[in-house]
C-alpha positions in Angstrom: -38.3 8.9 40.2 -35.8 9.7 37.8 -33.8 7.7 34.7 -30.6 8.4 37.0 -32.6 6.5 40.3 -32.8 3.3 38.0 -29.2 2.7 38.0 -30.8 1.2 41.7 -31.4 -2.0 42.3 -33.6 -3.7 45.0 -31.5 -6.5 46.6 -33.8 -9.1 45.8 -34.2 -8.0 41.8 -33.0 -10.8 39.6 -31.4 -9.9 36.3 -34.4 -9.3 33.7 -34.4 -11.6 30.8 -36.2 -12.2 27.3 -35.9 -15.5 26.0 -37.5 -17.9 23.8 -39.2 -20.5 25.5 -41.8 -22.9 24.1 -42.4 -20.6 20.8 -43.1 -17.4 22.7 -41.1 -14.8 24.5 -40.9 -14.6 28.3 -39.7 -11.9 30.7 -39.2 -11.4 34.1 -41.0 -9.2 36.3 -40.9 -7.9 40.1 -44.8 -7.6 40.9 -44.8 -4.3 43.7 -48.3 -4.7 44.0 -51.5 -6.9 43.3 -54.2 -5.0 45.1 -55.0 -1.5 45.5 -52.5 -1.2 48.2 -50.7 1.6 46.9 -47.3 -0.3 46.9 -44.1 1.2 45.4 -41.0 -0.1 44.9 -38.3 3.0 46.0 -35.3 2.1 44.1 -33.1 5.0 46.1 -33.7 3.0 49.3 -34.1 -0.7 47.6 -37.5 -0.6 49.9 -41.2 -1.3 49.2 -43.2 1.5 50.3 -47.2 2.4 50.5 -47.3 4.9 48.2 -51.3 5.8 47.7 -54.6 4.1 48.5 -57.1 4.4 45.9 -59.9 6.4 46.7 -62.7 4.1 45.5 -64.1 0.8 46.3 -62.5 -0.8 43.2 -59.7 -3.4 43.2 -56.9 -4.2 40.7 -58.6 -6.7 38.4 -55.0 -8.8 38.6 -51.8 -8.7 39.8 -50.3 -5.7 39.2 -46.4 -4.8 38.9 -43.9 -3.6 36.6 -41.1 -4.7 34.4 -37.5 -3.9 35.8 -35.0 -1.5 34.2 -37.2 -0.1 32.0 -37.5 3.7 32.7 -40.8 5.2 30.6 -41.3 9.2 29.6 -43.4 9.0 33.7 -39.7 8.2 35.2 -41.0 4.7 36.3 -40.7 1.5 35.0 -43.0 -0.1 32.6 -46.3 -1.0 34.1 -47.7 -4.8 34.1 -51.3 -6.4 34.4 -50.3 -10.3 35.0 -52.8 -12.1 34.5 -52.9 -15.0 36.6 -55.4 -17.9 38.6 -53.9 -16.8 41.9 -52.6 -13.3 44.2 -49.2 -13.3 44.7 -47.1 -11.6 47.5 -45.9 -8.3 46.8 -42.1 -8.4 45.8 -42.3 -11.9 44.3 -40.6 -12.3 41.0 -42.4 -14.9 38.4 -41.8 -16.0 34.5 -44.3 -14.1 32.4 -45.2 -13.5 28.4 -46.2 -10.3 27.4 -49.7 -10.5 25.2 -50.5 -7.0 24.8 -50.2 -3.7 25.3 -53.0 -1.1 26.7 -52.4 2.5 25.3 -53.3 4.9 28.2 -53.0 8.5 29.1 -53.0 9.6 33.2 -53.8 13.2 33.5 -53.0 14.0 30.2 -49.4 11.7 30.4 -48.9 8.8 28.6 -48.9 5.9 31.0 -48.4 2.6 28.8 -49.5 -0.8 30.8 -48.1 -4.0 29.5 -50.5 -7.2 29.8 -48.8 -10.5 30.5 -49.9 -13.7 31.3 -48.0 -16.0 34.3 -46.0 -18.0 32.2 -46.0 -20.9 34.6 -50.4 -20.5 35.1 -51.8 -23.7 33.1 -55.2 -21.6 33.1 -53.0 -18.5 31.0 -49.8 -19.8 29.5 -51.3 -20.2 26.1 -52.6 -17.1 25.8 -49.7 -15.5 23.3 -51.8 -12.3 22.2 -54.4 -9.9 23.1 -56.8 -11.3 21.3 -56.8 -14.7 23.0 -58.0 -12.8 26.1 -62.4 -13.1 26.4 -63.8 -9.8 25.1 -65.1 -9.1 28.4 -62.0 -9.6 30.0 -60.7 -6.7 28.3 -63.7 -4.4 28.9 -63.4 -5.5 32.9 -59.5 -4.0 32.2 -60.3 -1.1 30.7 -62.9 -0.3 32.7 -61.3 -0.3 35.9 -58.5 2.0 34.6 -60.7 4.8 33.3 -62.4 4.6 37.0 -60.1 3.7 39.1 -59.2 7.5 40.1 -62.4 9.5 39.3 -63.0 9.6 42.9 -60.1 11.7 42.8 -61.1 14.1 39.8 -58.4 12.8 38.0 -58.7 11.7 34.3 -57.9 8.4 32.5 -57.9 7.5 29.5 -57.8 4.0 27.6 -57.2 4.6 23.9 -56.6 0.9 22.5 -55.2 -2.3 23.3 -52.4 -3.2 20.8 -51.2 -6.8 20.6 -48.3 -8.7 22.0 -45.9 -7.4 19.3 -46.1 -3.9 20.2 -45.8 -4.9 23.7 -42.5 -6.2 23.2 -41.3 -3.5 21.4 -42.3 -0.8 24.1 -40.4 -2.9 26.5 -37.1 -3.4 24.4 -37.4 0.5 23.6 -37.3 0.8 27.3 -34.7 -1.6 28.2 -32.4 -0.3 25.8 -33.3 3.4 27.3 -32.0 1.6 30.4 -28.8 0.4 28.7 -28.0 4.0 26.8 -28.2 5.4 30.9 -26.1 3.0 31.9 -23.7 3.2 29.3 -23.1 6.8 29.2 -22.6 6.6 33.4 -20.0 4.5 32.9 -18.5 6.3 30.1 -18.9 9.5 32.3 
């Protein structure tokens, strides 16, 4: 997917918003997928679409999704881990606060995943950084990513897990990536 495919919209994709609620930041996100499904969402043909099946015996350790409007250097949207009690269906749209954000390269290509918490989760609402997340938490995350594809001879890398501020700056760097495209479309 390119910047120029983001100017589409799936029908049922609310307007993203950050706003301050209750002292923290919260965003909205469009999960695509929370298993290892291989969902995409196709923004050309506002469909959801099985897109790979990973090759091991591994499962996404949470819901797993992505931010709208918010085209990265891979041409897709900014990837989130929501961390949550419960699945939830693929498409659903839910309030969520960004905690962290996980530094990784895939196949030698920077492939940034934001960690958010459901905002609405009583379990998870609290958590405001990184750091309020159980140490083993985060080596069950980071984990998972660097093996998720070796089956595949395919190399991942986890290189750090920065806290919630960077994570909010990656996704207004993105937004507003989305905003420059849309501006210089109109102007064109």
């Amino acid at each position: 997917m390119k910047i120029t495919d983001m100017c589409y919209c799936l029908p049922f994709l609310r307007r993203l918003s950050c706003s301050k609620g209750s002292g923290s930041q919260e965003l909205g996100l469009l999960l695509s997928s929370q298993s290892p499904d291989g969902l995409f969402a196709d923004m050309k043909v506002a469909e959801i679409l099985v897109d790979r099946v990973l090759y091991s015996w591994v499962v996404y350790p949470h819901n797993y999704g992505f931010i709208p409007r918010t085209p990265c250097e891979d041409n897709d949207p900014l990837d989130a881990l929501v961390i949550m009690q419960e699945p939830v269906l693929t498409g659903c749209f839910l309030r969520a606060k960004a905690i962290g954000l996980m530094l990784m390269i895939d196949q030698g290509e920077k492939d940034d995943k934001i960690i958010v918490v459901c905002a609405d989760d009583p379990e998870y609402r609290h958590y405001n950084d990184i750091n309020d997340l159980p140490p083993h938490r985060l080596a069950e995350i980071c984990h998972f990513f660097e093996d998720y594809k070796k089956n595949e001879n395919k190399e991942v890398a986890v290189n750090d897990f920065l806290p919630a501020s960077a994570a909010y700056e990656a996704i207004k760097y993105s937004m507003n990536l989305y905003g420059d495209y849309i501006l210089e479309s109109v102007r064109q």
